[in-house]
N, C-alpha and C positions, 0 to 999 in steps of 0.2 A: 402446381407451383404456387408457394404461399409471395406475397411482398412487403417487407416491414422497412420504415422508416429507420435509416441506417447513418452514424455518425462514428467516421475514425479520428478521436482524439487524443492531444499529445496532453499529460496531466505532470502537473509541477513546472510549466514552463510561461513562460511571455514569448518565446520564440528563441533564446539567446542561448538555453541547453536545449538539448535532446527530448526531454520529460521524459516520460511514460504512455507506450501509445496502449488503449483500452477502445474497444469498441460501446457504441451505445445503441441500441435497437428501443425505437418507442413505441407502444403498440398501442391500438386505439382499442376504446372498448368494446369495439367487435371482432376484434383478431384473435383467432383461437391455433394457437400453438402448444404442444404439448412439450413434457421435462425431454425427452427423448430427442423432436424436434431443436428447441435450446441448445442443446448438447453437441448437435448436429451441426448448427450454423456455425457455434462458439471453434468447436474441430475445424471447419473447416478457414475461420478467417485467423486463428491462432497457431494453428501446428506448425507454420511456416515464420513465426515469429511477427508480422503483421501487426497484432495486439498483440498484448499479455492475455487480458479477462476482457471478456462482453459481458456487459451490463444488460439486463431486461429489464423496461421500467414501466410500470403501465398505471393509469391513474384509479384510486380509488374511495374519493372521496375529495372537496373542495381543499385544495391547498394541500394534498397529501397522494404518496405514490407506496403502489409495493414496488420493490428491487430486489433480483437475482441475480446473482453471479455466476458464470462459468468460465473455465480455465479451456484449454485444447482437452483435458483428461478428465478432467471432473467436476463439479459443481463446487463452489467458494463459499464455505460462511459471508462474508462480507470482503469487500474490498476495498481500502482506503481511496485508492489513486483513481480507479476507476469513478468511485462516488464525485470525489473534487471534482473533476472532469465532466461529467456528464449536468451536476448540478450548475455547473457553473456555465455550461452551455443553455442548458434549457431558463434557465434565471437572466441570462444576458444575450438571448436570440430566439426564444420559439414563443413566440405570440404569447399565447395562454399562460405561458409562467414569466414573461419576463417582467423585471420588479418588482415578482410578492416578496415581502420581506422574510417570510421564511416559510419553508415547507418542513412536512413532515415523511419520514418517509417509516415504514414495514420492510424490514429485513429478519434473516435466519437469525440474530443475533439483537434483535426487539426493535421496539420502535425508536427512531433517532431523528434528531429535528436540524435543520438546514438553517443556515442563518446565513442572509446576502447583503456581503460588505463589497461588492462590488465598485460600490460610486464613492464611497470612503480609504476604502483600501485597498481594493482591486485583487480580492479575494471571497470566497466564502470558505465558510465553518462547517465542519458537519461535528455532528458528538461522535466523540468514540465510544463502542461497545464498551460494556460492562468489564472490567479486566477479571484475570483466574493466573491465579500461578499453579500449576501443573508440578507435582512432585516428579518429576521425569531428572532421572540422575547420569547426567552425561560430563563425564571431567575432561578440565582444561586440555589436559594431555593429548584427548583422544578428537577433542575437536579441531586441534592443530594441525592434527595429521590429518584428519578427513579434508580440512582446508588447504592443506599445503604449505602450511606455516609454521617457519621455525618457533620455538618453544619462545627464544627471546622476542617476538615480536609479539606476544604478548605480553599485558599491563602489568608486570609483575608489584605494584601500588595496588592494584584491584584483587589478583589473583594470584593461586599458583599451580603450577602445571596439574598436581594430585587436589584441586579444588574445584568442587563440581559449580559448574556454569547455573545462573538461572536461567528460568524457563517463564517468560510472560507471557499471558495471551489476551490478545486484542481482535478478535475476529479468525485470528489462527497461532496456532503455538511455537511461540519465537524463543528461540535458542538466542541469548545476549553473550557476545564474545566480547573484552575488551581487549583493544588493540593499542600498541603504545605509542606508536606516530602515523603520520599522513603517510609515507613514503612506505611503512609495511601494508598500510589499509590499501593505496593504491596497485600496489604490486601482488598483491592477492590473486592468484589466477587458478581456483578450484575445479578439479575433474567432478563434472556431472556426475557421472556413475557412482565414485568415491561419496560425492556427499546426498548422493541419493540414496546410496545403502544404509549411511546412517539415519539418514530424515526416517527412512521407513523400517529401520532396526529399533529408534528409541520412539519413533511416535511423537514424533515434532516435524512439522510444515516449514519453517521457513528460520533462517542462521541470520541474526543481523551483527554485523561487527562495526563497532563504534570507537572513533577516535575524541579524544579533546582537543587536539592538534585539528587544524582546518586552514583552509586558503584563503576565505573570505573573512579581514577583520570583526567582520559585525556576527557572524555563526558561532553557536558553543558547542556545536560540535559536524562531524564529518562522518557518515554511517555509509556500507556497506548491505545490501541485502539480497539474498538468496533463497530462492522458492523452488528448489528440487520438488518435494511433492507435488507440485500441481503444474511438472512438465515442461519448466524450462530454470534456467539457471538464474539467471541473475534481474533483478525487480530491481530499475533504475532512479523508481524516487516513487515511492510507499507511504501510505498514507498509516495503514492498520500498525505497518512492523515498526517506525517512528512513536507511535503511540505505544506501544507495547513494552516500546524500551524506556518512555516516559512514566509510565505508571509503576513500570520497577525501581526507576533513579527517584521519584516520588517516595514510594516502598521505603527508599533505603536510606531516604535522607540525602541526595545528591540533587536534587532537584527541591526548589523549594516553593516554586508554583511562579516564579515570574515566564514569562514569553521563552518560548524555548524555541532556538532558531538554528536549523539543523539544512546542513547543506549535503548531497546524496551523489554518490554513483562511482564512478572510476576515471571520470575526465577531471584531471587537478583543477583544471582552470576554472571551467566550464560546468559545475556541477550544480543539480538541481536543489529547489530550495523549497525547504516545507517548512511550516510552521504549527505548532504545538501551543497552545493556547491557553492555559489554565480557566476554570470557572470557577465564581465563589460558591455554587454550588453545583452538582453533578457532574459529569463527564465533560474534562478537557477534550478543547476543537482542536479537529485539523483541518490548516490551513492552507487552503492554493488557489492556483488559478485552471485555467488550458486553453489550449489553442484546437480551435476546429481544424482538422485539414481535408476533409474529403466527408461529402455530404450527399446521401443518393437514397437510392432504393437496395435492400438486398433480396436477388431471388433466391429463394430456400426450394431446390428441387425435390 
């Protein structure tokens, strides 16, 4: 029986939505756990909906961590919400990191630097991965049907039904839907199987549908997101798939680099809130907070 230092948090939230709950395991540097093991705990505190992703974080170097992700099914390039989450714990409760003003961290997806705006803005930054746009040609048509969406509730200002969708990638290959109001975003109620066949027919991880239309005055916009390939459906406030759809409206001229403040999920009211952050040089942050809820040991049998 191994024991690691175990944190279930909720990411994108102050407590008022739901967030996104991600597990964090912090290992000391004499803990030896192998990818198999990872794989093991992540199954076992994820398949039941618990978290989404466990984070592994373990230090390697003054002011710097590697990070790995795992899903219940398989290991993550990177994880936006998870990272928020766990940095924002460790930066504002665990002794040894609380108040360095930035860390660095090793991921599958390179090195990225943590910036703690905690006592200013009751947030941190992390960079986003390097973006990729992926030639993967999935049309509007076909992505409606896989969602369960009539053809008109898509943006027809953006697209049209025989108009193939981009594909951005931010740590995973996000299919960007535009959707033409809050009331078809919200009603959105996709069969797992349905759009897990396509996730693993075209070779894309995760569907995010984006509105202009949103409930909160101060937000530009109201996203949707969807993680069939890595075993469960729906990612309720995303740090990577936000970013992914920011570097395409970047791309495309829709974004023009101010603060991009984007609210998340399916509860109208109540919906989670990230923020996108331009830099004047390298990778735009994403921005959040989380809340701790349950702080222990996990035994790994």
């Amino acid at each position: 029986m191994k024991r690691f230092k175990f944190w279930k948090l909720d990411a994108f939230t102050t407590g008022a939505s739901a967030g996104n709950p991600a597990g964090l395991v912090l290992l000391r540097p004499d803990d030896s756990v192998s990818d198999a093991e990872m794989q093991r705990l992540a199954t076992q505190v994820a398949a039941t909906g618990f978290v989404t992703e466990v984070a592994f974080a373990w230090p390697v170097g003054p002011g710097e961590l590697a990070l790995r992700y795992f899903s219940c099914e398989r290991e993550v390039p990177f994880c936006g919400h998870a990272t928020v989450a766990s940095m924002y714990q460790l930066l504002s409760a665990v002794p040894e990191y609380r108040g360095l003003p930035r860390l660095a961290l090793n991921t599958r997806k390179g090195r990225l630097e943590v910036e703690n705006r905690i006592e200013a803005e009751g947030c941190v930054f992390i960079a986003a991965p390097a973006p990729a746009f992926p030639d993967i040609r999935i049309m509007a048509s076909e992505a409606a049907a896989a969602l369960g969406l009539p053809l008109a509730a898509l943006n027809r200002h953006e697209i049209s039904p025989d108009s193939v969708l981009p594909v951005s990638e931010c740590g995973q290959k996000c299919l960007l839907v535009p959707v033409a109001g809050l009331d078809a975003l919200i009603a959105c109620a996709p069969s797992y199987a349905t759009l897990r066949a396509l996730a693993d027919r075209a070779g894309i991880e995760v569907v995010v549908l984006y509105s202009k239309e949103t409930h909160l005055a101060d937000r530009a916009l109201r996203t949707r997101v969807f993680a069939p390939a890595f075993g469960y459906l729906e990612d309720p406030a995303t740090g990577s798939g936000n970013a992914a759809l920011a570097y395409w409206l970047r791309r495309s001229g829709a974004w023009t680099g101010e603060t991009l403040a984007i609210e998340q999920g399916p509860d109208r009211v109540a919906p989670n809130l990230v923020t996108i952050r331009a830099a004047a040089e390298g990778a735009p942050g994403i921005g959040g907070c989380g809340v701790a809820r349950i702080e222990g040991e996990y035994l790994l049998h």
